[in-house]
N, CA and C atoms as a LAMMPS dump frame, in Angstrom:
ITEM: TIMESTEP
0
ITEM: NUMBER OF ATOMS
384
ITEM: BOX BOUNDS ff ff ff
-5.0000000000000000e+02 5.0000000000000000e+02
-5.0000000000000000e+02 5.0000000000000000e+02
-5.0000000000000000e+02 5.0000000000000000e+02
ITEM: ATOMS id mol type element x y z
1 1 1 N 0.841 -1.188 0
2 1 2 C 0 0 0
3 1 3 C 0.884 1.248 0
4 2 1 N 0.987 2.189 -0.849
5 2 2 C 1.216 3.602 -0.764
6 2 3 C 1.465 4.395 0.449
7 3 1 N 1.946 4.817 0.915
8 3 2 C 2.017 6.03 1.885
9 3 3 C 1.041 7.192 1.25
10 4 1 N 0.661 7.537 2.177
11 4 2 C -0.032 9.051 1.954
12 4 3 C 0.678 10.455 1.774
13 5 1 N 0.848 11.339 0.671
14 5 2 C 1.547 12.433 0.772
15 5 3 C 0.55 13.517 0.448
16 6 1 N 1.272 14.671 1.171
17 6 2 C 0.457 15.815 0.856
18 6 3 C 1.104 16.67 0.425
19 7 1 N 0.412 17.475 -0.393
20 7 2 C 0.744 18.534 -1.463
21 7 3 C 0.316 19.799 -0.862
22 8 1 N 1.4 20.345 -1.012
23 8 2 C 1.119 22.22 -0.442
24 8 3 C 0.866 22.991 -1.721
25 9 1 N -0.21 23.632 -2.397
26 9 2 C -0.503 24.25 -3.339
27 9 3 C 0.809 24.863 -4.497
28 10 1 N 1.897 25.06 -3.698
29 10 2 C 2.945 25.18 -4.743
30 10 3 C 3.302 24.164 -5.355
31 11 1 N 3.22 23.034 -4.844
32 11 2 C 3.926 22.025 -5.219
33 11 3 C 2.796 21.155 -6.343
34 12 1 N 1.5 21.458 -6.232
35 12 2 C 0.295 21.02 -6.972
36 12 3 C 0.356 21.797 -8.259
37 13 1 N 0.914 23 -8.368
38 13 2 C 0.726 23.832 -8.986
39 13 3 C 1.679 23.971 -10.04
40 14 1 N 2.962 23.44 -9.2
41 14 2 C 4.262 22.995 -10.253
42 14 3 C 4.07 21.666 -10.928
43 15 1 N 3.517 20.834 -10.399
44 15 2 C 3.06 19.486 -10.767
45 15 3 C 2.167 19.988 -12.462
46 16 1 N 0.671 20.709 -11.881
47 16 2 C -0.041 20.964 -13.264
48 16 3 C 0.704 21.743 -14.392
49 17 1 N 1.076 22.608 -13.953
50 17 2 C 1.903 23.91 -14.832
51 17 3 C 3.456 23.264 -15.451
52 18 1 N 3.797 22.078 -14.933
53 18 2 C 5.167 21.604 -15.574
54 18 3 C 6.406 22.648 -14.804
55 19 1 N 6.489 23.073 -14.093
56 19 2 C 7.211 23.988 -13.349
57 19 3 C 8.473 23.673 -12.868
58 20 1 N 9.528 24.005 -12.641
59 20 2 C 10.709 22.991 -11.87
60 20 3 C 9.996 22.559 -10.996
61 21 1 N 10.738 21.093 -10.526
62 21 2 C 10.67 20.524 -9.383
63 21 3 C 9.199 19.47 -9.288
64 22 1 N 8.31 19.691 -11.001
65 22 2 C 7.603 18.838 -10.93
66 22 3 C 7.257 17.378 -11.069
67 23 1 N 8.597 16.876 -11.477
68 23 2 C 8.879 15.731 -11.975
69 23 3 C 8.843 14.974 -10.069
70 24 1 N 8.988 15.817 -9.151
71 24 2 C 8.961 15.053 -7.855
72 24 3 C 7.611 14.653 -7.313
73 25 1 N 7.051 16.059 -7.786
74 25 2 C 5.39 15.502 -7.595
75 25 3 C 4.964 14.261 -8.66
76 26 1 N 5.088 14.62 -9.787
77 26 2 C 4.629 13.29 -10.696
78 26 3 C 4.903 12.172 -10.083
79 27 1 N 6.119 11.883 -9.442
80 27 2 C 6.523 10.445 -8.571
81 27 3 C 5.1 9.948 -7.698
82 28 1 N 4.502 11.187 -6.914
83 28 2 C 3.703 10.641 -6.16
84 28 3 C 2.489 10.839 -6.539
85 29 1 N 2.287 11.366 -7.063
86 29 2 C 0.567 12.066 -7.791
87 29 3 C -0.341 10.478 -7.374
88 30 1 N 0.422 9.61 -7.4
89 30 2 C -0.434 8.34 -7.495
90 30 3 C -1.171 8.251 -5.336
91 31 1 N -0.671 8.855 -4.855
92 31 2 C -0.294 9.032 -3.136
93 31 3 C -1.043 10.255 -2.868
94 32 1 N -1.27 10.789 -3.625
95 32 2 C -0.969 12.16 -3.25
96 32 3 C -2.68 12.767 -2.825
97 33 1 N -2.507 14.315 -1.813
98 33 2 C -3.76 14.296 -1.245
99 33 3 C -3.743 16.018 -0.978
100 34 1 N -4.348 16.535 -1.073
101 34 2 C -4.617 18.225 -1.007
102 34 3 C -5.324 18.517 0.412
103 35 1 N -5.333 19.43 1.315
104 35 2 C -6.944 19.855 1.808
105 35 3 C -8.015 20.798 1.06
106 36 1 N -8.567 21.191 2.005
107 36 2 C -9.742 21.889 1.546
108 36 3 C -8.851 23.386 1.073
109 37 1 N -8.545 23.643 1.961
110 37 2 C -7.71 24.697 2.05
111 37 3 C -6.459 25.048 1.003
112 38 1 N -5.915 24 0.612
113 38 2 C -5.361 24.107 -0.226
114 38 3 C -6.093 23.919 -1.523
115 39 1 N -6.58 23.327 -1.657
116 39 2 C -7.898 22.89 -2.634
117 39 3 C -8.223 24.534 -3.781
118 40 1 N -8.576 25.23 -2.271
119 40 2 C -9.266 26.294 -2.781
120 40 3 C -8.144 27.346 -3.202
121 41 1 N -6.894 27.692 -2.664
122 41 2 C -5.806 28.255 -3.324
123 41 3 C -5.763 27.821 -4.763
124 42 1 N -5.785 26.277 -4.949
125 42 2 C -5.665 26.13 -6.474
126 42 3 C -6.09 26.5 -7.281
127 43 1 N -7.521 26.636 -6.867
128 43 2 C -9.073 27.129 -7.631
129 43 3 C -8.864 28.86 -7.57
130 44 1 N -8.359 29.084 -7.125
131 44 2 C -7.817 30.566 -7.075
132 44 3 C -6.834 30.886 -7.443
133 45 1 N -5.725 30.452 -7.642
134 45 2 C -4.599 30.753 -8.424
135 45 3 C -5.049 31.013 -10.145
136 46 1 N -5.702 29.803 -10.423
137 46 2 C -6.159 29.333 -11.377
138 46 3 C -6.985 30.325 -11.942
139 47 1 N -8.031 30.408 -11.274
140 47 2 C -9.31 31.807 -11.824
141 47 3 C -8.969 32.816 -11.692
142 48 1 N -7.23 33.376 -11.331
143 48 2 C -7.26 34.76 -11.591
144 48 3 C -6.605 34.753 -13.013
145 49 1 N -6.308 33.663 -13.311
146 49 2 C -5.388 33.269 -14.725
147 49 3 C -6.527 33.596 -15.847
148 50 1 N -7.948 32.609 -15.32
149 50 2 C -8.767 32.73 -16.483
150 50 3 C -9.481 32.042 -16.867
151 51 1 N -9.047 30.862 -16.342
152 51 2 C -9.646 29.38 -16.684
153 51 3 C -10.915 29.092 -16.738
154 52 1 N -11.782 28.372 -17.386
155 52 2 C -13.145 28.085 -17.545
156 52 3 C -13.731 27.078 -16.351
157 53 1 N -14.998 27.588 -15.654
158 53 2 C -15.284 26.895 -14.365
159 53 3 C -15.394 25.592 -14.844
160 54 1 N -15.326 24.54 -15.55
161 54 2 C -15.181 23.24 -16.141
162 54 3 C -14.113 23.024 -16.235
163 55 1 N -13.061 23.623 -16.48
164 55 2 C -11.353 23.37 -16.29
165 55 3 C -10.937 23.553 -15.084
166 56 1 N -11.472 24.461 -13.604
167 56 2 C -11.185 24.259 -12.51
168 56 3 C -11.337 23.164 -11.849
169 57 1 N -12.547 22.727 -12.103
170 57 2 C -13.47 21.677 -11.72
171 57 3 C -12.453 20.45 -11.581
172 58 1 N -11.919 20.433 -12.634
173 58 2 C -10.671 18.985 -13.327
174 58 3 C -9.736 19.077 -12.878
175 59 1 N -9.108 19.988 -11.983
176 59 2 C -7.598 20.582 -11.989
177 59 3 C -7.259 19.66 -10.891
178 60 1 N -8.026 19.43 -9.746
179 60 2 C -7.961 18.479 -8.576
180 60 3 C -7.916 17.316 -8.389
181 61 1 N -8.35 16.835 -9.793
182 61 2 C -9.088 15.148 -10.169
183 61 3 C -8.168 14.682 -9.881
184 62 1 N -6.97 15.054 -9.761
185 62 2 C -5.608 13.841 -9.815
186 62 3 C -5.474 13.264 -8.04
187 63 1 N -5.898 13.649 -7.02
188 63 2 C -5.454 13.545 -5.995
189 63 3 C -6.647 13.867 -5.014
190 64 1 N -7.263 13.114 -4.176
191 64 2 C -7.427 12.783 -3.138
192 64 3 C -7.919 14.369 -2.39
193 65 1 N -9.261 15.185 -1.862
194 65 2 C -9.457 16.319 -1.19
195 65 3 C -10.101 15.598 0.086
196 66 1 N -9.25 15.949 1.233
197 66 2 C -9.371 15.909 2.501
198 66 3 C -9.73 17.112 3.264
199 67 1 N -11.033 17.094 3.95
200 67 2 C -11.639 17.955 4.707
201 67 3 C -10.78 18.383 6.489
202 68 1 N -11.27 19.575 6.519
203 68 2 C -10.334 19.943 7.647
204 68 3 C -11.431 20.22 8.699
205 69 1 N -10.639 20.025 9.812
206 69 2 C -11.448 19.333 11.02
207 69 3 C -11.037 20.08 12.056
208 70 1 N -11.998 20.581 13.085
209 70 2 C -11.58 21.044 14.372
210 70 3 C -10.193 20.846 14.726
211 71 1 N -9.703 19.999 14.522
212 71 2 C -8.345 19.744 15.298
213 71 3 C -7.265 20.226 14.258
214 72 1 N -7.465 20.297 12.459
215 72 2 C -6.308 20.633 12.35
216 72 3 C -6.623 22.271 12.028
217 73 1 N -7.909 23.075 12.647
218 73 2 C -8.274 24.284 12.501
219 73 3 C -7.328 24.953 13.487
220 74 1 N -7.622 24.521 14.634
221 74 2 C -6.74 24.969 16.263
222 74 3 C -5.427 24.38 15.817
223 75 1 N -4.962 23.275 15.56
224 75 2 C -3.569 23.514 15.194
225 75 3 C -2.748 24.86 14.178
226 76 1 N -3.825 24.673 12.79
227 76 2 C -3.215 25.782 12.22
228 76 3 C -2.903 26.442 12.717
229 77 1 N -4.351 27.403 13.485
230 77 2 C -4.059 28.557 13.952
231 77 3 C -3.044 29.061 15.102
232 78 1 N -2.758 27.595 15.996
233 78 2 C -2.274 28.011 17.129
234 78 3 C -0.541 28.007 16.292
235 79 1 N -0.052 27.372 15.305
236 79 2 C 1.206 27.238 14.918
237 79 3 C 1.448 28.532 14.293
238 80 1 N 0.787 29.918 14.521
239 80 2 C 1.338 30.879 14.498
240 80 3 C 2.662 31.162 15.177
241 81 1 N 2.3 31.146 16.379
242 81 2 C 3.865 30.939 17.248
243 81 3 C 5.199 30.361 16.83
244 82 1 N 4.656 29.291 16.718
245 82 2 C 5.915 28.759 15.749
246 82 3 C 6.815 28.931 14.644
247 83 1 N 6.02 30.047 13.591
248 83 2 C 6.134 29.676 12.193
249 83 3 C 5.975 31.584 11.988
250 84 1 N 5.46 32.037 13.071
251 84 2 C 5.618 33.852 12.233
252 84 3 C 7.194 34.71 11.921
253 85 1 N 7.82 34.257 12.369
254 85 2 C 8.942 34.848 12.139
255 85 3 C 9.542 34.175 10.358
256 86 1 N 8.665 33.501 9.655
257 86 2 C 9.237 32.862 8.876
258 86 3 C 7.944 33.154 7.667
259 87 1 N 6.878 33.854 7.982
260 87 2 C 5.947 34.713 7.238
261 87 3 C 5.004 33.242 6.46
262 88 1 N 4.505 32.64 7.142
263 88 2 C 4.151 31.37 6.933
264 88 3 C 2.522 32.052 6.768
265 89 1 N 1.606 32.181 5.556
266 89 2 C 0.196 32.244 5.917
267 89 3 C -0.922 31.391 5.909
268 90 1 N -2.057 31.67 6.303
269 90 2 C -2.819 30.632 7.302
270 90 3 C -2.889 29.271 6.061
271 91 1 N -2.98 29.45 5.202
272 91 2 C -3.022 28.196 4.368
273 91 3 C -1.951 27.685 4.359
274 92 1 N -0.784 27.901 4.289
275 92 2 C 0.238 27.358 4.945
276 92 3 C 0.392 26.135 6.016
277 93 1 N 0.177 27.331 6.885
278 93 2 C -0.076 26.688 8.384
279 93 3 C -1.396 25.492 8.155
280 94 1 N -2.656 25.812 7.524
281 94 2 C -3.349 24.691 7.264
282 94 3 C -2.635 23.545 6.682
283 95 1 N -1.651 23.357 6.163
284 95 2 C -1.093 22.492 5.23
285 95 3 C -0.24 21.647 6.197
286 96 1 N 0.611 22.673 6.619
287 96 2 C 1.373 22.101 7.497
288 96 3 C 0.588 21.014 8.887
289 97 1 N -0.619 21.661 9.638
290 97 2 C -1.465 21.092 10.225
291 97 3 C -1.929 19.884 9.899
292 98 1 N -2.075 19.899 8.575
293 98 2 C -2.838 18.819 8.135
294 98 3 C -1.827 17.462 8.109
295 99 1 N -0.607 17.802 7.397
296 99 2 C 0.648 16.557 7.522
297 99 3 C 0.212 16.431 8.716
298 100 1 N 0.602 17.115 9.795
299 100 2 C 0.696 16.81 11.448
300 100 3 C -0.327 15.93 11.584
301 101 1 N -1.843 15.982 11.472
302 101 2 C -2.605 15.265 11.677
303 101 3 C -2.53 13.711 11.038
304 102 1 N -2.701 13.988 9.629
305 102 2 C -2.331 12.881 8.866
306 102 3 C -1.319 11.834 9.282
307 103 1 N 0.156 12.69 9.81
308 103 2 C 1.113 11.87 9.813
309 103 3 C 1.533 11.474 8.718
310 104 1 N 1.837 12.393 7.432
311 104 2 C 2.428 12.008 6.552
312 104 3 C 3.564 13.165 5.971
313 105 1 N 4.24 12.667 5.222
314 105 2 C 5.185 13.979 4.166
315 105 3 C 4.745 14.653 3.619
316 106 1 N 4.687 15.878 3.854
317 106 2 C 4.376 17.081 2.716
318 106 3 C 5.118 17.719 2.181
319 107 1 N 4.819 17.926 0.399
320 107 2 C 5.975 17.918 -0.618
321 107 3 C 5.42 19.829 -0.718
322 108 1 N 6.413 20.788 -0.959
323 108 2 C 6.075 22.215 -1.125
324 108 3 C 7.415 22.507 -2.232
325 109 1 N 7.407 23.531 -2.146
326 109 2 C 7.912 24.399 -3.361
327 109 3 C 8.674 25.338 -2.375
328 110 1 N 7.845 25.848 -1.197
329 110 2 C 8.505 26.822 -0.193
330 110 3 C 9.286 26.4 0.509
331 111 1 N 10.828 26.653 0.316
332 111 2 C 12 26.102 1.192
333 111 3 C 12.067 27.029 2.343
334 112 1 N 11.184 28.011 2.74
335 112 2 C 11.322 28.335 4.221
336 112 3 C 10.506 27.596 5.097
337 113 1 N 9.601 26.499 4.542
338 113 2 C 9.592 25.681 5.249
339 113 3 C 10.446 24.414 5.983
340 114 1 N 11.458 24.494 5.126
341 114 2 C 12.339 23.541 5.752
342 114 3 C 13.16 23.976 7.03
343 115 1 N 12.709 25.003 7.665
344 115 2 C 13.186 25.386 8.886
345 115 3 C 12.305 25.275 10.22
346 116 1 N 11.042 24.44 9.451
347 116 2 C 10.118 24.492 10.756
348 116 3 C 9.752 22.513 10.589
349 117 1 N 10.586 21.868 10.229
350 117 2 C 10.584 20.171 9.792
351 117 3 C 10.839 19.938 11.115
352 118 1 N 11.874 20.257 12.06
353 118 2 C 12.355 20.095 13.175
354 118 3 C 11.334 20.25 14.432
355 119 1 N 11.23 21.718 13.79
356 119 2 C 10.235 21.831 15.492
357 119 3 C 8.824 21.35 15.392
358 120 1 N 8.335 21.161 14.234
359 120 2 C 7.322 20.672 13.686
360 120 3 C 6.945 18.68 13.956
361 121 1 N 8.217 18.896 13.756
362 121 2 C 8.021 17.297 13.753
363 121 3 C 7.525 16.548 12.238
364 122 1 N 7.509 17.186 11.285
365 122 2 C 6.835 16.857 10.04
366 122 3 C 7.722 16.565 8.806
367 123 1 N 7.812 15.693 8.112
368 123 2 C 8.728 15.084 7.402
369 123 3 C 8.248 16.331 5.956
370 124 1 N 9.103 17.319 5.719
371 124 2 C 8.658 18.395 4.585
372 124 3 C 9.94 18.189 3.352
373 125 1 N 9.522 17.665 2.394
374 125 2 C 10.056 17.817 1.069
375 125 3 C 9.781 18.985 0.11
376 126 1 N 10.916 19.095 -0.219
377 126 2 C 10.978 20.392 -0.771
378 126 3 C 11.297 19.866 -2.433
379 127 1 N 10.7 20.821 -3.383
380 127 2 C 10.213 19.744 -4.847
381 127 3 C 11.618 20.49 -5.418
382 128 1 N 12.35 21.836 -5.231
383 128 2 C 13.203 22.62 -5.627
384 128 3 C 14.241 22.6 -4.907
């Protein structure tokens, strides 16, 4: 069985768009799992581009949308502390929350996350 990985909207985004560093996501696309939260960054990145609400619709199909839950809401939010000196925003922090909960690797694009793997406790791959 697969491990579960999660995708931080940069890293989803380099994946669709062919971007550096997407050939790491393609490895897992088969694993791979978004939240809500990130979900909706995509759908927003996307519609300020232009895209037709039938081409948003599809953009997600590849991977797995996991709903966010009381517990990784209060985590996000409370991992302000942790993570403001490093300009981390709340979808971020949702992302990051969500590995925590999950217990799995989350693949990003943002290498200032690799300074919060430690105190975090969260196994963070960086696609660049």
């Amino acid at each position: 069985m697969n491990e579960k990985i999660l995708l931080d909207a940069s890293a989803y985004i380099a994946y669709i768009s062919k971007e550096p560093g997407f050939e790491k996501v393609e490895k897992v696309i088969n694993c791979a799992c978004i939240n809500m939260v990130t979900y909706t960054e995509i759908i927003s990145f996307y519609a300020r581009k232009g895209l037709s609400l039938d081409l948003l619709k599809q953009l997600c199909s590849y991977v797995e949308i996991l709903k966010i839950d009381e517990e990784v809401s209060f985590k996000a939010g409370y991992m302000i502390k942790e993570s403001k000196e490093y300009g981390l925003s709340m979808g971020d922090r949702f992302c990051l929350a969500t590995s925590q909960k999950e217990k799995c690797k989350v693949y990003t694009a943002d290498k200032v996350w690799l300074n919060l793997k430690d105190k975090l406790g969260i196994d963070i791959i960086s696609i660049r």
